[in-house]
Structures are given as structure tokens and as C-alpha cells.
C-alpha positions as CSV (number, residue, x, y, z in Angstrom):
1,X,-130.7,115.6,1.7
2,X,-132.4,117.0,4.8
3,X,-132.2,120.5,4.6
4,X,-131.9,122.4,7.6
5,X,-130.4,125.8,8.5
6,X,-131.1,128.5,6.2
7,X,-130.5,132.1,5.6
8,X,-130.7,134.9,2.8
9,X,-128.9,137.8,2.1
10,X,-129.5,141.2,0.7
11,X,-129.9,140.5,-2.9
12,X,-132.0,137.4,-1.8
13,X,-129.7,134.9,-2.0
14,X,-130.6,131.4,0.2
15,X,-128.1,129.5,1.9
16,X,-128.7,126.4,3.1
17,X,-127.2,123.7,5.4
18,X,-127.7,120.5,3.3
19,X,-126.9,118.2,6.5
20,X,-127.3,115.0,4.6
21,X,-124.8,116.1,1.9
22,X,-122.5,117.5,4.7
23,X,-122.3,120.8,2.5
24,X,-123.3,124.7,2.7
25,X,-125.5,125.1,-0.7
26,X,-126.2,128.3,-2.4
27,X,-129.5,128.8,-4.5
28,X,-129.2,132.2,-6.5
29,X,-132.2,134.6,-6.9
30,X,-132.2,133.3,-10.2
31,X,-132.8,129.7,-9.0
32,X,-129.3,128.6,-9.7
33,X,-128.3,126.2,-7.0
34,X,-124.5,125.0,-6.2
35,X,-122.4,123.8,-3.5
36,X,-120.5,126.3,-1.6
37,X,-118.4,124.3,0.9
38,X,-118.3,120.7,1.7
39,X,-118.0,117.2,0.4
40,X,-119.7,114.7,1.6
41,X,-117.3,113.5,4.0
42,X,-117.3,113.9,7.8
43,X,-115.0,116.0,9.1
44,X,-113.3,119.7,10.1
45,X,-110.8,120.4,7.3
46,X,-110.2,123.8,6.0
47,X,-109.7,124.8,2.6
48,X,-111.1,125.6,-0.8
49,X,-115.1,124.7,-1.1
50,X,-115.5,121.2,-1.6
51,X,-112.0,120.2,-0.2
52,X,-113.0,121.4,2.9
53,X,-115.3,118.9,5.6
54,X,-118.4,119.8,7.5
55,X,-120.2,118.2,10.2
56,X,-122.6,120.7,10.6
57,X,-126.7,119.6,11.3
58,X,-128.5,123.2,11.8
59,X,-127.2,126.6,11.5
60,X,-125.8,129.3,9.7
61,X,-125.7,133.6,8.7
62,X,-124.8,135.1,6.1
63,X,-123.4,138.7,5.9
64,X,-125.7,141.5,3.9
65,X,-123.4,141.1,0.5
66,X,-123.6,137.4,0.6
67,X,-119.5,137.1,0.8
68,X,-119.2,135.6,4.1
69,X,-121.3,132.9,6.0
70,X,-120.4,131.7,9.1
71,X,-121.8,128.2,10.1
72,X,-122.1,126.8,13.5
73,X,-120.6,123.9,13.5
74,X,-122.1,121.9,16.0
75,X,-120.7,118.1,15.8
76,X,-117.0,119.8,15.1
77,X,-117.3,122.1,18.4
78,X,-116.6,124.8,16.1
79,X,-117.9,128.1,14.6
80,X,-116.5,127.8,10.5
81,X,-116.0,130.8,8.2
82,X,-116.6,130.6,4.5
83,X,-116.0,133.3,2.4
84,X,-116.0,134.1,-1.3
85,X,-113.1,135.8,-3.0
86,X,-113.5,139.0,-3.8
87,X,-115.0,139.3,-7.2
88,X,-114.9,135.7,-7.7
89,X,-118.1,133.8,-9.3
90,X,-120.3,132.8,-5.9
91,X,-121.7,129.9,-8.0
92,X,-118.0,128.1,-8.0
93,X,-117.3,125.8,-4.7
94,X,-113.3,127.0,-5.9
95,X,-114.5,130.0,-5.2
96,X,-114.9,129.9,-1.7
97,X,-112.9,129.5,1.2
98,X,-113.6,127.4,4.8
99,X,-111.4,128.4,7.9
100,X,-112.4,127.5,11.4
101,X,-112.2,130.8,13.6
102,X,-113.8,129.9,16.6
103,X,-112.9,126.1,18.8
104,X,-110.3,123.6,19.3
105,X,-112.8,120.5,18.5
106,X,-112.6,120.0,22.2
107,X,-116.1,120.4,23.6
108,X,-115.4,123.1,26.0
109,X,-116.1,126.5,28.0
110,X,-113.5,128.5,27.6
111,X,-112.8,131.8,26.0
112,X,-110.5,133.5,24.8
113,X,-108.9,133.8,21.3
114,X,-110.7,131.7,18.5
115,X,-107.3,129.3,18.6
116,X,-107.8,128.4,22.0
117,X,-111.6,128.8,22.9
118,X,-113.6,126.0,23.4
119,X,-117.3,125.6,22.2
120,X,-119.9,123.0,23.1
121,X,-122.1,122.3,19.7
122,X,-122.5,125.7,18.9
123,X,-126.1,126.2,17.0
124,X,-128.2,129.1,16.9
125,X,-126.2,132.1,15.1
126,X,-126.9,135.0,13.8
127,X,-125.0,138.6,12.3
128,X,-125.2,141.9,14.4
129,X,-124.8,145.2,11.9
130,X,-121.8,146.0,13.6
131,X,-120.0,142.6,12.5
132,X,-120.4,140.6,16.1
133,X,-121.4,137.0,15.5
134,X,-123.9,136.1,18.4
135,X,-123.9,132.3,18.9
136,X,-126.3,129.9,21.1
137,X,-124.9,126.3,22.8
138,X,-127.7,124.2,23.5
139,X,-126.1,121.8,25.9
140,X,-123.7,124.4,27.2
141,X,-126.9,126.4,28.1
142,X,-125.0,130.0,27.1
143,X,-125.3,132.7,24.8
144,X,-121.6,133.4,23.6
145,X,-120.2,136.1,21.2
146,X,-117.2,136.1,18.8
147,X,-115.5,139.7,17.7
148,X,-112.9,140.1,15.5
149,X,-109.7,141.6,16.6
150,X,-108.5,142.9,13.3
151,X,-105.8,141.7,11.0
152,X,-106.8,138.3,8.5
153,X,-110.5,137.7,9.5
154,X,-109.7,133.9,8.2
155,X,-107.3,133.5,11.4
156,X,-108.7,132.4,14.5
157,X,-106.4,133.9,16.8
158,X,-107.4,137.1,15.1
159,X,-111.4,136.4,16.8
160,X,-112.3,136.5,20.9
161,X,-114.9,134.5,22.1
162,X,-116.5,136.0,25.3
163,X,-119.6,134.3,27.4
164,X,-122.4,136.8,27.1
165,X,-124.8,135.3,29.1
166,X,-125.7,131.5,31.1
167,X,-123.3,130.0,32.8
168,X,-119.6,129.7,31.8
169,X,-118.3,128.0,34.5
170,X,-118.3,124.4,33.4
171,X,-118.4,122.5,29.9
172,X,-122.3,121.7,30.4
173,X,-123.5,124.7,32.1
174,X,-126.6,124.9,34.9
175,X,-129.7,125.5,33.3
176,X,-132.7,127.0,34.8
177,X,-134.9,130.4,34.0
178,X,-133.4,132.6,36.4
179,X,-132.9,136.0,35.2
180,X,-130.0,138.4,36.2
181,X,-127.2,139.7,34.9
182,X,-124.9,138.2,32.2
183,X,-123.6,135.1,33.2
184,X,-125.8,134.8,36.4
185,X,-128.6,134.0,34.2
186,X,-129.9,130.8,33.2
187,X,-131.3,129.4,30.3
């Protein structure tokens, strides 16, 4: 029920934001498809595939292996990790694992530590090869990145969320098409 975000891993496995379902579906390169995370029902709960909420309308990435995905979580404020237990069965929602490692829920600016960071609907996303999770906010007008620190990557204090570029300085930053440096440019 409207399908939007999508994105495929190595072996050529499709992930999918099913916004109308509020879930993250998976659809095998065998054409299996099953739910990954979400149940229907609004909201920014953590926990085991289809006990945890979604509110997510657009985005997501997966890693290269297909273990991790990390959603942008847009109407929660918040950028989500799911992840598959090692060696599990990916085609099993129990299987999978929803944390929230970036955002407070508070539409926000700040940065700092995934715990206390705050986002404004994160949406674009994407994976870099080194592991840095790049991440757009449309009304923010900023390009933002999350690293992880080390330690449990399911912890949010264990993540920093830095501006990269646009401006940081309020919750709905100036817009424009200046170029320059970092967070001197507009977008």
C-alpha cells in the first residue's frame, strides 16, 4: 500500500518502505516477499520486527550483506536501525531487530550523540563503504551524518550526529543556493 523508498543489496535483495502498511518489506531474489519491521500501527517503538512501530513515508539503505537497514524516519524525527540476527532466517519479522539510534522525536538541530541529537524529518539516506550513514532533512535544509562510536551499534549514545553541510543553526534552517564551505552553504 503505496510503496515508496526502496533499496537492494549485494545479493539482490529489495527492500521496500511499504508507507501504507507502516512496515519495511523484504522481497528475496527468489521473489519471496515478507515483512521485516513494522505493524501497521503508528508509532516509534523499538523491538522485534512487527512489535516494533514505523512512521516512515520515503527512505531507506541497506548495508552490502543485507543485515542492517537503516530507515529514515521522517514523521518520528528519527533515523531507525533494523538488523537481522546473525544467521537468523531474513524472511522472519522475529528475526529482525528495530532500535532508534539517531533523535529524540523532538524536531530539532542539534547534534551530538544519537540519545540526545535532534533531527527534522530526516529523508534522503544512503550507506558510505566506510559505514557513515549520510542523511538529508528536507525542511531542515542540511546534509547531516551519523558515525558510530563503537561498542552495541543498536545503542544510540553509541552513534554522533554531526551537520555536514546547510545550515545548523536553527530547527528550519535558511535555504538558498549559496555555495561555500560546510555549513555556510545553502541548500
Amino acid at each position: 500500500s503505496y510503496p515508496t523508498g526502496v533499496a537492494v543489496d549485494g545479493a539482490g535483495n529489495v527492500f521496500v518502505v511499504d508507507f501504507g502498511n507502516l512496515a519495511i518489506r523484504r522481497i528475496a531474489a527468489n521473489g519471496l516477499v515478507s515483512t521485516v519491521a513494522g505493524n501497521g500501527t503508528y508509532g516509534a517503538t523499538n523491538g522485534i520486527g512487527t512489535v516494533a512501530t514505523l512512521f516512515c513515508r520515503r527512505h531507506l539503505a541497506v548495508s552490502a550483506d543485507g543485515t542492517v537497514i537503516y530507515l529514515a524516519d521522517d514523521s518520528n524525527h528519527m533515523i531507525r536501525r533494523i538488523a537481522l540476527t546473525a544467521g537468523a532466517d531474513p524472511s522472519s519479522a522475529a528475526n529482525w531487530t528495530v532500535s532508534t539510534i539517531a533523535g529524540t522525536g523532538t524536531n530539532g538541530a542539534g547534534d551530538g550523540t544519537g540519545d540526545v541529537a535532534t533531527l527534522l524529518a530526516p529523508s534522503g539516506i544512503c550507506l558510505d563503504p566506510g559505514g557513515l550513514v549520510y542523511f538529508t532533512e528536507d525542511y531542515g535544509g542540511r546534509v547531516r551524518r551519523l558515525r558510530f562510536l563503537g561498542g552495541d551499534a543498536s545503542v544510540a549514545h553509541n552513534w554522533k550526529v554531526t551537520c555536514l553541510a546547510g545550515d545548523n543553526s536553527a530547527t528550519v534552517g535558511a535555504t538558498g543556493t549559496t555555495n561555500g564551505t560546510g555549513t555556510a552553504a545553502r541548500f
